[in-house]
N, CA, C and O of each residue as an XYZ file, in Angstrom:
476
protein
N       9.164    100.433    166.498
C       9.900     99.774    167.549
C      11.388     99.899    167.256
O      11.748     99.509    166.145
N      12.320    100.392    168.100
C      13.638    100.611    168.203
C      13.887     99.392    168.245
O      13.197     98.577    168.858
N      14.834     99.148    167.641
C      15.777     97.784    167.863
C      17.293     97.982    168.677
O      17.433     99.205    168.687
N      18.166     97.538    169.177
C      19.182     98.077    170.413
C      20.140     97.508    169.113
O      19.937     96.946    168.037
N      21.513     98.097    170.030
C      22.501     97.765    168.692
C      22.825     96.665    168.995
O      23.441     96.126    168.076
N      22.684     95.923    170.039
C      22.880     94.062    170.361
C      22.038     93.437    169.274
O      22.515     92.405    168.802
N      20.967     93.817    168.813
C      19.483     93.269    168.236
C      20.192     93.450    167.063
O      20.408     92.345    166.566
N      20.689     94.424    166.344
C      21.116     94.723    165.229
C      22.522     93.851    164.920
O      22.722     93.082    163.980
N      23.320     94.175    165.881
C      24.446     93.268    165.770
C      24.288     91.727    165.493
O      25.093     91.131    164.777
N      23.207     91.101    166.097
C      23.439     89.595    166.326
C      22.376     89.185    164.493
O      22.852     88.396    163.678
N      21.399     89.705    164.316
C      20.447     90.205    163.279
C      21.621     90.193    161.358
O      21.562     89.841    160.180
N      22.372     90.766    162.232
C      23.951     90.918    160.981
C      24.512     89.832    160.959
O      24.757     89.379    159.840
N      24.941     88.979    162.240
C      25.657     87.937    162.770
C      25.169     86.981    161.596
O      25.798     86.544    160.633
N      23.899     86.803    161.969
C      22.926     85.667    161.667
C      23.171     85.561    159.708
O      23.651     84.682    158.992
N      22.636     86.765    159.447
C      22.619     87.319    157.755
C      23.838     86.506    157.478
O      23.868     85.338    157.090
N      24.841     87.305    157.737
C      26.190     86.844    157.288
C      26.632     84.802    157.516
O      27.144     83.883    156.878
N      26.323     84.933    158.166
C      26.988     83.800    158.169
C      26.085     82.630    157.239
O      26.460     81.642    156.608
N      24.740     83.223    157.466
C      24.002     81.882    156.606
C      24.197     82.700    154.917
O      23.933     81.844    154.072
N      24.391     83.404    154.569
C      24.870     84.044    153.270
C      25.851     83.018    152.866
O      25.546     82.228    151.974
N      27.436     82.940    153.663
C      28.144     82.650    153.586
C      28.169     81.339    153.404
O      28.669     80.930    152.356
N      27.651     80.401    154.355
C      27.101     78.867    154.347
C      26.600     78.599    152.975
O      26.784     77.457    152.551
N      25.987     79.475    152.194
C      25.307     78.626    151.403
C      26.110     78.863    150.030
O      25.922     78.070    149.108
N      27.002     79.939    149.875
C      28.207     79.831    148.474
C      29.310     79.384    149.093
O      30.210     79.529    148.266
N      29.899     78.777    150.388
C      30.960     78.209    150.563
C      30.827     77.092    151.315
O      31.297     77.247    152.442
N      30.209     75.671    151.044
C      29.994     74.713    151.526
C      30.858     73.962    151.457
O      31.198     73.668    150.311
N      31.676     73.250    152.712
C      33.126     72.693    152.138
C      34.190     73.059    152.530
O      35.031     72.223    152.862
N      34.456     74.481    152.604
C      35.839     75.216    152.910
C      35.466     75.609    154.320
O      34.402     75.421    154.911
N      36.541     76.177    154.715
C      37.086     76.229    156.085
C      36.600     77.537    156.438
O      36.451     78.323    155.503
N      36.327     77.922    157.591
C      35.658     79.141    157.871
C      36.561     79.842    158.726
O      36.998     79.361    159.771
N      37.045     81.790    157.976
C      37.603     81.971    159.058
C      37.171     83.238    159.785
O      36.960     84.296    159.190
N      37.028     83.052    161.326
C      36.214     83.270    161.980
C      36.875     85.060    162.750
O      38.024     85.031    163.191
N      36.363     85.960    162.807
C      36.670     87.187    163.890
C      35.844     87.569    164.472
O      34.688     87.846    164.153
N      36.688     87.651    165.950
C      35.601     88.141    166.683
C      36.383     89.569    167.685
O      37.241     89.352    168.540
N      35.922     90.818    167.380
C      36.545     92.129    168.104
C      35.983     92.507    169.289
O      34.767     92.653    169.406
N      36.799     92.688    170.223
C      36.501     93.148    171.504
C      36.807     94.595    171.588
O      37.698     95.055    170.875
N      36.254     95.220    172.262
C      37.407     96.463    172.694
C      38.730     96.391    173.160
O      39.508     97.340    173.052
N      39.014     95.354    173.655
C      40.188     95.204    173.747
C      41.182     94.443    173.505
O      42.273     94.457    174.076
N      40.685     93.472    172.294
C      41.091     92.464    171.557
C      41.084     92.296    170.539
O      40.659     93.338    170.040
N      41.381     91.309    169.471
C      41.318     90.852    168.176
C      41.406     89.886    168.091
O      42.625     89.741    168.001
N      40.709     88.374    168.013
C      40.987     87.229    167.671
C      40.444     86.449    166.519
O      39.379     86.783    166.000
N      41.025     85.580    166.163
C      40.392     84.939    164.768
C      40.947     83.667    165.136
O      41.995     83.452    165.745
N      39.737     82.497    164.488
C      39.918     81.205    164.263
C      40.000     80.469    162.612
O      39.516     81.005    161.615
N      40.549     79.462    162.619
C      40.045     78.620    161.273
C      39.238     77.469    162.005
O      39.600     76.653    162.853
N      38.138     77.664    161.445
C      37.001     76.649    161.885
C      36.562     75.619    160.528
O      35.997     76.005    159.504
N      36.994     74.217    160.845
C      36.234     73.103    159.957
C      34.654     73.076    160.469
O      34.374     72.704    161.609
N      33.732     73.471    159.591
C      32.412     73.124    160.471
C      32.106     71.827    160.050
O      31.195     71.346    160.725
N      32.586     71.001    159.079
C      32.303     69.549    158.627
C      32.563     68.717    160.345
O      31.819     68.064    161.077
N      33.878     69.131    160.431
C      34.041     68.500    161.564
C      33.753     68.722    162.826
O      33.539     67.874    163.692
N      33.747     70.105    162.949
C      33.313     70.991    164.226
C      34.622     71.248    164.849
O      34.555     71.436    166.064
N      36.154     71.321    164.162
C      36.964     71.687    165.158
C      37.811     72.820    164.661
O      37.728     73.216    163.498
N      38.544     73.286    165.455
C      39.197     74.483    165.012
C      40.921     74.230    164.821
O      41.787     73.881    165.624
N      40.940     74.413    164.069
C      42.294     73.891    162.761
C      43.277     75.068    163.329
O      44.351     74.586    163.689
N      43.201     76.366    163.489
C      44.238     76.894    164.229
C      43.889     78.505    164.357
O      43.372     79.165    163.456
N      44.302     79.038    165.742
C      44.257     80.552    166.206
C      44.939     81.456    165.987
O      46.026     81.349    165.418
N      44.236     82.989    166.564
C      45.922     83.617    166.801
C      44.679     85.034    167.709
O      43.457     85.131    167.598
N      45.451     85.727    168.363
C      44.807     86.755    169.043
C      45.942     87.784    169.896
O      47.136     87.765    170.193
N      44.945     88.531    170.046
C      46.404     89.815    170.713
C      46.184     89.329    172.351
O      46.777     90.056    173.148
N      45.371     88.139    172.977
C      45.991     87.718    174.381
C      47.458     86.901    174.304
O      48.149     86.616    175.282
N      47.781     86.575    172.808
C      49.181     85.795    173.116
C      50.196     86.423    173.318
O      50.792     86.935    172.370
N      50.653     86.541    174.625
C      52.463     87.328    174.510
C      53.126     87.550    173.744
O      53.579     88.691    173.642
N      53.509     86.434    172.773
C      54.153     86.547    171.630
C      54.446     87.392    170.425
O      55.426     87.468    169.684
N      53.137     88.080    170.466
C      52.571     89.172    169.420
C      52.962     90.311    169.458
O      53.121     91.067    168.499
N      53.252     90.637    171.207
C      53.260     91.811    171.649
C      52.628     92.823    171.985
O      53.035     93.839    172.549
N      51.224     92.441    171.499
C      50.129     93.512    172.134
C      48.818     92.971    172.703
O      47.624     93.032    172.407
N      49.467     92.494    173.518
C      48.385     92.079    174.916
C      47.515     93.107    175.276
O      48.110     94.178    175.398
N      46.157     93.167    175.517
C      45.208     94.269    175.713
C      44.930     95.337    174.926
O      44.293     96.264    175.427
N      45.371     95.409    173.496
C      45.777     96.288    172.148
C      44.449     96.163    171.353
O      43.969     95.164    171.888
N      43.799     96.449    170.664
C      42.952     96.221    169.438
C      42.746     97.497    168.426
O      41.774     98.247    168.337
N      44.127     97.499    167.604
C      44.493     99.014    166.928
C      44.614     97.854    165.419
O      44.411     96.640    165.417
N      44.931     98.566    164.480
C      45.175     98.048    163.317
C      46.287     97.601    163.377
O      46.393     96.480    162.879
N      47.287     98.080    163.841
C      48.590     97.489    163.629
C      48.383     96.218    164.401
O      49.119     95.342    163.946
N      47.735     95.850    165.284
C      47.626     94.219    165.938
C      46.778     93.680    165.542
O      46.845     92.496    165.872
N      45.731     93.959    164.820
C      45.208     93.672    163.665
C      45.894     92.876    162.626
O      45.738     91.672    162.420
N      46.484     93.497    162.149
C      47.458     93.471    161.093
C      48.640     92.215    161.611
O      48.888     91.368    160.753
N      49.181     92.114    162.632
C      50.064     91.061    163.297
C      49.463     89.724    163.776
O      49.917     88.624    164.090
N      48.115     90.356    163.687
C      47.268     88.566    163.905
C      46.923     88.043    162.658
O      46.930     86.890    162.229
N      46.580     89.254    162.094
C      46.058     88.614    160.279
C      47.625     87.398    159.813
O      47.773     86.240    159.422
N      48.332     88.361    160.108
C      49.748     87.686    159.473
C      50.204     86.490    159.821
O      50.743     85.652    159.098
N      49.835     86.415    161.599
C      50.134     85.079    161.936
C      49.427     83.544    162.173
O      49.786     82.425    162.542
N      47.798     84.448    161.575
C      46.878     83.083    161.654
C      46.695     82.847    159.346
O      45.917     82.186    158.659
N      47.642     83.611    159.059
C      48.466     83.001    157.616
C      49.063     82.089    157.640
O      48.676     81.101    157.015
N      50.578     82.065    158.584
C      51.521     81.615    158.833
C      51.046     80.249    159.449
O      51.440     79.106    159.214
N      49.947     80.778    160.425
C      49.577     78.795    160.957
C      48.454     78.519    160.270
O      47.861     77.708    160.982
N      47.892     78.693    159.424
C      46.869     78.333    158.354
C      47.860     77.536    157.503
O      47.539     76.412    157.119
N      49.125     78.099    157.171
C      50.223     77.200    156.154
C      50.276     75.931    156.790
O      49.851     74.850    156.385
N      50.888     76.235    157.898
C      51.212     74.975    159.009
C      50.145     73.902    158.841
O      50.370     72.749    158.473
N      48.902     74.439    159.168
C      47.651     73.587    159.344
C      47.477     72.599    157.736
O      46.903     71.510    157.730
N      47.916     73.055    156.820
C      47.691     72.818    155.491
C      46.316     73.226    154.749
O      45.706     72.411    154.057
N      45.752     74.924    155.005
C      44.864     75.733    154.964
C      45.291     76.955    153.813
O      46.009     77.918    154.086
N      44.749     76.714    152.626
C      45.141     77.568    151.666
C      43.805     78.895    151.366
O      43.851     80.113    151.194
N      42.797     77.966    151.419
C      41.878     78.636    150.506
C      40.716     78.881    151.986
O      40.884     77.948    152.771
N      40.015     79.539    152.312
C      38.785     79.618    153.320
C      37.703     81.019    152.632
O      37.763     81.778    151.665
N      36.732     80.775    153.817
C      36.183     81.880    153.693
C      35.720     83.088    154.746
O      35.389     82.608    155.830
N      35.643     84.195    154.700
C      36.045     85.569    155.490
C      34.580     85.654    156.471
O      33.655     86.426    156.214
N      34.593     84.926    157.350
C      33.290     85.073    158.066
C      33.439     86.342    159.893
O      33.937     86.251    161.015
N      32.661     87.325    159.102
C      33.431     88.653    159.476
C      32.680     88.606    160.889
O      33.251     89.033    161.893
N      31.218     88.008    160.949
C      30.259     87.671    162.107
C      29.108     89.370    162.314
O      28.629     90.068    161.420
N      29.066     89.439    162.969
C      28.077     91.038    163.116
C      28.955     92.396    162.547
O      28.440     93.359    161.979
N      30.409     92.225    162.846
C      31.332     93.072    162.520
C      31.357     93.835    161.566
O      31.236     93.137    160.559
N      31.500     95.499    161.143
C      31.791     95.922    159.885
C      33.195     95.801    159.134
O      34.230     95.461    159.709
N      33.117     96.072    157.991
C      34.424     95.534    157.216
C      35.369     96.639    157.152
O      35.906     96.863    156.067
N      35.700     97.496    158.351
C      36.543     98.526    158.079
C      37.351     98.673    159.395
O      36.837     98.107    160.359
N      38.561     99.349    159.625
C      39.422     99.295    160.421
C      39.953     98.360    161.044
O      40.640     97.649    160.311
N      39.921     98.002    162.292
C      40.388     96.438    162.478
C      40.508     95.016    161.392
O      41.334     94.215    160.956
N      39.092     95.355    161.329
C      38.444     93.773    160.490
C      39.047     93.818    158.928
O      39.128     92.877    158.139
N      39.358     94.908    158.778
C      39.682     95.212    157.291
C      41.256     94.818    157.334
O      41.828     94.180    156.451
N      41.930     95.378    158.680
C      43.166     95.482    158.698
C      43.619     93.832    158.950
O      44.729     93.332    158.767
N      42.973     93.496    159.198
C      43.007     91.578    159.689
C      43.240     90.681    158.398
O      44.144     90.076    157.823
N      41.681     90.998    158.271
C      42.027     90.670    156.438
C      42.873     90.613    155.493
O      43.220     89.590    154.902
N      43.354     92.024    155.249
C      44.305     92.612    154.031
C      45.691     91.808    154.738
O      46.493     91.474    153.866
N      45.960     91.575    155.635
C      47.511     91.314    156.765
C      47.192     89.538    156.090
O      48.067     88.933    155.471
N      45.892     88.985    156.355
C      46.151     87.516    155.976
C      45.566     86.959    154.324
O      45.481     85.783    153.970
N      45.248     88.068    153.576
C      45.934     87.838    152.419
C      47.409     87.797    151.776
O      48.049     87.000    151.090
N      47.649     89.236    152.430
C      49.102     89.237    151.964
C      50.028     87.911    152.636
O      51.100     87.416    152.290
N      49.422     87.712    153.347
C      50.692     86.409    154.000
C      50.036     84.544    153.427
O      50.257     83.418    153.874
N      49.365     84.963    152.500
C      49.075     83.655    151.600
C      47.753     83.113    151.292
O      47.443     82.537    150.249
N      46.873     83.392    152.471
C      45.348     82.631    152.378
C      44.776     83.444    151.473
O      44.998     84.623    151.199
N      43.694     82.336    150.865
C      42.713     83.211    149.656
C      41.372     82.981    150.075
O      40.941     81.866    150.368
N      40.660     84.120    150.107
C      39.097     83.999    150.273
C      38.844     85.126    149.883
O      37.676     85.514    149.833
């Protein structure tokens, strides 16, 4: 039986995140989710159920509205650093969701280490 790449994708979703749940109980979860034509990421408290702070290439601000290249990648990683500081968010963990860990997702990452968060 073929499985579709939705089946596979959500199948990964699932893996990962309960992986993750069970060596990081406590810390803050931070969340990506890639569109074709987007990049967004959250910091999610799941203790509490709320989301501590965003960043995505729909904000004007960024400059690349409708973009999802590494370099906006890379400009969201940096600025959901910058409001992770704000939030008083040092330490989390990299909850990547069905996603593979290369190009975008990689470029997200490496952008919000270098700008302070550790996971």
């Amino acid at each position: 039986m073929a499985n579709s790449k939705r089946d596979l994708f959500l199948k990964r979703r699932l893996r990962v995140r309960n992986k993750l749940r069970k060596m990081n109980a406590g810390r803050v979860r931070l969340s990506v989710h890639r569109s074709n034509k987007n990049i967004s990421v959250q910091l999610i408290d799941d203790v509490q159920g709320a989301t501590l702070a965003s960043a995505s290439t729909l904000e004007k601000d960024l400059g690349f509205v409708g973009k999802n290249n590494v370099d906006a990648a890379a400009k969201v990683g940096s600025a959901i650093a910058e409001r992770a500081k704000k939030a008083g968010v040092e330490e989390c963990y990299f909850d990547r969701g069905g996603f593979l860990y290369h190009g975008t997702v990689k470029a997200l990452a490496d952008a919000a280490r270098e700008g302070g968060l550790k996971f």
